[in-house]
N, C-alpha and C positions, 0 to 999 in steps of 0.2 A: 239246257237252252233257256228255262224259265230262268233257272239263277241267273247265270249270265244278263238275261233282260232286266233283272231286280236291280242288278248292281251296276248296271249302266244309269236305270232311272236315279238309283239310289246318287249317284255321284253327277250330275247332272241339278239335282235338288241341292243339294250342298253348294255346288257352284256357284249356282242364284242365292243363292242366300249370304256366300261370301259378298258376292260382287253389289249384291243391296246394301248389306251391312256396310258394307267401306270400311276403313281405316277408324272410326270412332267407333264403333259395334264389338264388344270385349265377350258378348255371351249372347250366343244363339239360339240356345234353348236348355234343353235339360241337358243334365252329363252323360253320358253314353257312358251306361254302366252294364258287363258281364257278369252275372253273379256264376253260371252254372259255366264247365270245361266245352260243354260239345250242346251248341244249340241248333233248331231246327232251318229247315227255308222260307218258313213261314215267318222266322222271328227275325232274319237276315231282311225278310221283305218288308218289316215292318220298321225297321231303322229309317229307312227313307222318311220315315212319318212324323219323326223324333229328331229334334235338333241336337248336336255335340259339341262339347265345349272343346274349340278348338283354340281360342286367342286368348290366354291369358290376359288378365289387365296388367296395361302399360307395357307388355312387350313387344309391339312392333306388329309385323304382315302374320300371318299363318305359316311357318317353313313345315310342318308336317301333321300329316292327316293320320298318323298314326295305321295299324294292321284294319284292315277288316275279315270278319269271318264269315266262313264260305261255309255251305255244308259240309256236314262229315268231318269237317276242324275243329281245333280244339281253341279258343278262345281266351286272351286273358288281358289284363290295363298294363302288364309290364311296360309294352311298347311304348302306349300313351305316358307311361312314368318314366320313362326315359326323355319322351320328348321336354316334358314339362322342368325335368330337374337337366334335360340341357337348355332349356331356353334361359330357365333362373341364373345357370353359371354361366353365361354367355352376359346377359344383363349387368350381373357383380363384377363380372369383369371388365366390361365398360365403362361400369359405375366409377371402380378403382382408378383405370387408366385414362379418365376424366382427366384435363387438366383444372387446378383450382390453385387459389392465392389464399395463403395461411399467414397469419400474421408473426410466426416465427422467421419467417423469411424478411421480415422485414425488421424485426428485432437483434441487435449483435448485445453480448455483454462486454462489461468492463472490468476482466477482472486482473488482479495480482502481480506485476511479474517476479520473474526471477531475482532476488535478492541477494547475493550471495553464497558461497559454498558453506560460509560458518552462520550465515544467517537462517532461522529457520522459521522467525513469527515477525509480526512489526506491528505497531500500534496504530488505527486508522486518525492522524490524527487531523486532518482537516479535510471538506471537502472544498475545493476554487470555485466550484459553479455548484447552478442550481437548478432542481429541476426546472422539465420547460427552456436552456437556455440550448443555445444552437454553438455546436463543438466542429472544430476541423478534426481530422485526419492526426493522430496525433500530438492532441492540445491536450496538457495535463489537468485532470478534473478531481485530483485527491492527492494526500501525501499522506506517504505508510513511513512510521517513524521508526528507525531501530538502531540497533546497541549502539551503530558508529553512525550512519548517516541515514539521510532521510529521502526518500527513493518516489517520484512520481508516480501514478497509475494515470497513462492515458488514452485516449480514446482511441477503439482500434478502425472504427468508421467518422465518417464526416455526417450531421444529423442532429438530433435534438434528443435532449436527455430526459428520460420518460420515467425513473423515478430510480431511488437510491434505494439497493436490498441490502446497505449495513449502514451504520452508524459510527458517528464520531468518537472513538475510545475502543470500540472494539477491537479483539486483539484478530490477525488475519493472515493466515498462512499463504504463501505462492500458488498461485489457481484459483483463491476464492472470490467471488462476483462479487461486486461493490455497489452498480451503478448498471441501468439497462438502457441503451441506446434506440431510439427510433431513426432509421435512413431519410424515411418521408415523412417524417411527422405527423403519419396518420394514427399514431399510437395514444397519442396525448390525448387522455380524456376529459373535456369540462369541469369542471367543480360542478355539482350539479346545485343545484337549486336546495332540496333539501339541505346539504351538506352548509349549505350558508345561514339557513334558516333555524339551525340546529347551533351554529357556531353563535347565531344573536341571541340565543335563548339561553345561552351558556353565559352569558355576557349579560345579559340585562334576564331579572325574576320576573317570571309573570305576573301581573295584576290579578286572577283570579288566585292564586295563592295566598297575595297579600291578604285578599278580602276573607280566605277562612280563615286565616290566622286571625283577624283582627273579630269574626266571628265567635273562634274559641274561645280569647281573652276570656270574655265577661262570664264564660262560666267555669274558667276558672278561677276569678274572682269570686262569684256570687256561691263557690263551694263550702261549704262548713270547716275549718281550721280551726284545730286544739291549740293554741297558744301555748308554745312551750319557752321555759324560761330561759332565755339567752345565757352561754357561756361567755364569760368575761374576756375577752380581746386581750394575748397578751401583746404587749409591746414588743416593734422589733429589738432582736439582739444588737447591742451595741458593743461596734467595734472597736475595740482597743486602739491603743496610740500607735502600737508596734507592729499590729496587723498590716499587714500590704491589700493596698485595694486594688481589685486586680481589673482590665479594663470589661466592657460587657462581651459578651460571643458578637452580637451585632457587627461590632468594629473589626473584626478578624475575619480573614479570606480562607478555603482551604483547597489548594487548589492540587492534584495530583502530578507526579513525578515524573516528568519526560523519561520516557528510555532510555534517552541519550545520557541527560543527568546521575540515572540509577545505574548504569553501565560505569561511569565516570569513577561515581560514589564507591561502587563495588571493587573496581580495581586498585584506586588510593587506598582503601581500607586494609586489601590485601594485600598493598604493597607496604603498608607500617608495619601489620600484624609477620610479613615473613623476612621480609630482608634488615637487617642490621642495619639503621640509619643512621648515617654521619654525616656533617656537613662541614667543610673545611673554607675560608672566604680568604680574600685578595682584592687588590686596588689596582687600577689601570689608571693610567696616564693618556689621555686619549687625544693629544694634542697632534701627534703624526698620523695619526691613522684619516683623523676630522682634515689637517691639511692636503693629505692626499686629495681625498674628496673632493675639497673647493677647489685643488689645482686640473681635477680632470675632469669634475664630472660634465663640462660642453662635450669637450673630444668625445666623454666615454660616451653620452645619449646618442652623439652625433654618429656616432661608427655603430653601437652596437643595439641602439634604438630601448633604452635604458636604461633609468637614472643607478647610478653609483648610489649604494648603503652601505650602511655599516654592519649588518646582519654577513655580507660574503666574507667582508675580515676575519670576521669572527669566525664562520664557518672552516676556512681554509686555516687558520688557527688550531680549532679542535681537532681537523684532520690532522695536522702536522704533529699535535701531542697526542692521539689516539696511534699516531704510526711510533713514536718513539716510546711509547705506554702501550701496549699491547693489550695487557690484564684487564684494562677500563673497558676495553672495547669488546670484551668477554662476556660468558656469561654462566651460571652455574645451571646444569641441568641434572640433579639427583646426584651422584657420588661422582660427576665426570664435569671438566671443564671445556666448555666449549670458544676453543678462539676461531673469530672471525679475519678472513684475511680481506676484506672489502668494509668502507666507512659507508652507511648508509643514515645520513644524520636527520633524525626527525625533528620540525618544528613544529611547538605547540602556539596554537595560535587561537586566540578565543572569537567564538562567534555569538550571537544572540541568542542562538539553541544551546549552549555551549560551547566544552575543549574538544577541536581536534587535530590530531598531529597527522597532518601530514607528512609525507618522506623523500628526502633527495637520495634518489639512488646514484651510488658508486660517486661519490661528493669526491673521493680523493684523484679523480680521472677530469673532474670541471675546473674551469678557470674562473677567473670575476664574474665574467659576464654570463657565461652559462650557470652561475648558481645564482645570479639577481634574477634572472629569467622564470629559472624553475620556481624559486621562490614566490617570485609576481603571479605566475599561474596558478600554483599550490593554493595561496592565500585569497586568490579573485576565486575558485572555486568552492573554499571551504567558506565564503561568506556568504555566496549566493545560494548555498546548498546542492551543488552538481555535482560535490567531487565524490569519486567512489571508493568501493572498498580497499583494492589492488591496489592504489593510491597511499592508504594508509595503513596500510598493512607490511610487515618487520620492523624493520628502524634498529642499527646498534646501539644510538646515541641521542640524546634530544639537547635541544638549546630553546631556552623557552628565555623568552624578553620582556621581564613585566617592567622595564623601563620604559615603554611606551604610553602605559598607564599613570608612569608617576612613581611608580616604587622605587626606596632608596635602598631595603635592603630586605632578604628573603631566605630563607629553606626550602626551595622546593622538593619536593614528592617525586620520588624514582618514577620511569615510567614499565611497569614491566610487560616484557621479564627484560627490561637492561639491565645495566648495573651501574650506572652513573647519570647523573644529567646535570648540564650547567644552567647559571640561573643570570642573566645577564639584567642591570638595573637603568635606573636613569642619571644621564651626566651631571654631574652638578660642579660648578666653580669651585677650587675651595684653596686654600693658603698652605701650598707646599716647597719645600724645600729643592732648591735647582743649584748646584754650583755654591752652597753655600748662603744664596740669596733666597730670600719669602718670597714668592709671585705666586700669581693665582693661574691654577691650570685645572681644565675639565677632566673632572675624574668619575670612576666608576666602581662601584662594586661591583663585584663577581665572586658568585659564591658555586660550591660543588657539593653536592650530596650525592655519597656513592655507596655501596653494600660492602662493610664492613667484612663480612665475611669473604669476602672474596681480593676486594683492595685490599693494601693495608695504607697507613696512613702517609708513606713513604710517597708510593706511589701516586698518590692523589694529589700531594702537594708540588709533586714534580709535572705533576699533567696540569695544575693551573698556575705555576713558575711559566709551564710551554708556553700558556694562552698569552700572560703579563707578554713575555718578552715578545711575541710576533704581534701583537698588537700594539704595544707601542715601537716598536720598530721591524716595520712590514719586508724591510729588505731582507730581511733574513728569508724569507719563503726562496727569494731569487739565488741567495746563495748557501741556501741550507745548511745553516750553521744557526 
């Protein structure tokens, strides 16, 4: 009965002591420590006397008052160590399922995309914008340069561009981050003060420098020097009559090799060093083809919304001697010949980054107007830099037109792996023979360079005989003959 009376006072004291403390009160007195398994009633009686750490700091109300010992029991903190390491992971786990705003959430990257299946690296070669500047939803903020064409990276959010993690030249595979985005431009941090102060100090010497330096002078002036005897200056060498004087490094640029360029370079080179280069030439008469032109080309804009050239002549030309020459339209691949039953003619076309040839597929299934067409699109996209790989990718045959430029007459460079390509020049008036009589009529070279090993020279001359005759007289496509 006395116990029982101990441990009603006992928990009665406790109470008032909670209910004083309140909510700010983290430690009520000493810790209620057991040291021995089995203590008496007297020492049960005396707890009421002794405060117990029951509220951790910072965790919230009291949820448990832990065991008390009774007489004749055995006593031990596990309980209280229970409560204390649940109240902690109770806290931690709160703590975690906090909501909080991280600045990754607010950051996107910019990186790589997909370049193609034969593409594997591309050169970072310019960025469009700058740190700091604010990007739409995909607005392109860099161009990755490679072997064939030059491919955008752009932004995959709408937001402000918080700094660039590569550089201009570096080389950059599909995946890698270029460029970090801020959504709300809370990323962007000041130039700080030092950083500018550091930048003028970089820029203009300080004064107190000046002044030791002008301090040391004088002693090392005023230091003792042994006078030693001057070696005699010889004169500069004088150059000869016949010597080349060559100009300073000063005057000279050196500026690194576009991809594109070295892609170029690389396959001309291996297209000298493996195919048998031959080049067989011919003259065009281009007075019927040119009147065509002037007599339709209103109707032709007018119906098919595109001006009439002379590039589809030619085209449907090649196709018509690639169908009666078969072997041209071929190609060798190791001890086996491979014939193509489809004309796929690609046009080389130059741009400011360089050459690239795009490709008309199935040319011998298009009429006028559908190969002016594809051409116009082929060429507005390889100048703007849009057009892509799939695009330029096979081709049995190229026609490349350096009459556009001016040329009157050329060799071109197989394109491989074909086996011929025509080279079409500029018209020019000149005094030939009609009927007997001298008149002046626009004429054209046309020249072919084809892989010997594979044509022979029979055949080559008879595919640009094909080209002469449907080009100066076009009715033949109508009655193929």
């Amino acid at each position: 009965m006395k116990a029982a009376i101990n441990i009603i006072m006992m928990l009665g004291v406790i109470r008032r002591r909670v209910a004083s403390g309140g909510s700010s009160a983290s430690v009520f007195g000493q810790t209620f420590q057991a040291s021995r398994p089995v203590v008496s009633t007297s020492r049960v009686s005396s707890i009421a006397e002794k405060e117990v750490l029951l509220q951790p700091r910072g965790f919230g109300q009291v949820r448990n008052f832990g065991h008390l010992v009774v007489p004749g029991c055995s006593g031990s903190l596990r309980p209280m160590r229970e409560v204390v390491a649940s109240i902690q992971w109770e806290a931690t786990m709160q703590m975690l399922s906090r909501p909080f705003s991280s600045d990754n959430g607010d950051l996107v990257d910019a990186v790589v995309p997909f370049m193609g299946e034969s593409i594997t690296d591309g050169t970072l070669a310019s960025f469009l914008k700058n740190p700091g500047d604010r990007v739409e939803v995909d607005e392109p903020i860099a161009q990755i340069e490679t072997d064939k064409v030059t491919i955008d990276v752009t932004s995959p959010e709408a937001g402000v561009i918080q700094k660039f993690v590569a550089k201009e030249g570096d080389t950059v595979e599909p995946g890698t981050k270029i460029a970090i985005i801020s959504k709300s431009a809370e990323g962007m941090a000041p130039v700080a003060p030092s950083e500018k102060a550091s930048e003028k100090a970089v820029l203009q010497p300080s004064p107190p420098s000046e002044k030791s330096e002008e301090k040391q002078k004088p002693k090392v002036e005023t230091a003792p020097v042994t006078a030693k005897p001057k070696a005699p200056s010889t004169p500069p060498p004088k150059h000869s009559a016949t010597e080349p004087q060559l100009p300073p490094k000063e005057r000279e640029r050196r500026v690194p090799m576009t991809r594109l360029r070295k892609r170029v370079a690389n396959r001309l080179k291996d297209s000298q060093n493996t195919f048998a280069l031959l080049t067989t030439f011919n003259e065009v008469d281009m007075t019927n083809l040119m009147k065509l032109r002037s007599d339709y080309k209103d109707a032709f804009v007018e119906k098919h919304g595109v001006k009439l050239g002379l590039m589809s002549g030619f085209v449907k030309a090649a196709v018509s001697g690639l169908q009666k020459q078969p072997i041209i339209n071929a190609v060798i691949d190791g001890d086996d010949i491979i014939y193509r039953d489809y004309v796929d003619i690609s046009i080389a076309v130059g741009t400011p980054k360089g050459l690239v040839v795009p490709v008309i597929r199935n040319a011998e299934k298009m009429n006028f107007a559908e190969i002016e067409k594809e051409i116009n699109t082929l060429a507005k996209k390889a100048n703007d830099g849009s057009i892509s790989i799939d695009e330029m990718a096979g081709g049995s045959f190229t026609i490349s037109n350096g009459g556009v430029y001016g040329s009157l007459l050329s060799t071109p460079i197989i394109n491989p792996p074909q086996s011929a390509i025509l080279g079409m020049h500029s018209i020019v008036s000149r005094p030939m023979v009609v009927g007997g009589n001298v008149v002046p009529r626009p004429m054209m070279y046309i020249a072919l360079t084809y892989d010997h090993r594979l044509i022979d020279g029979r055949e080559a001359v008879f595919f640009l005989r094909r080209i002469k005759d449907v080009v100066e007289d076009p009715r033949r496509l109508l009655l193929d003959i």
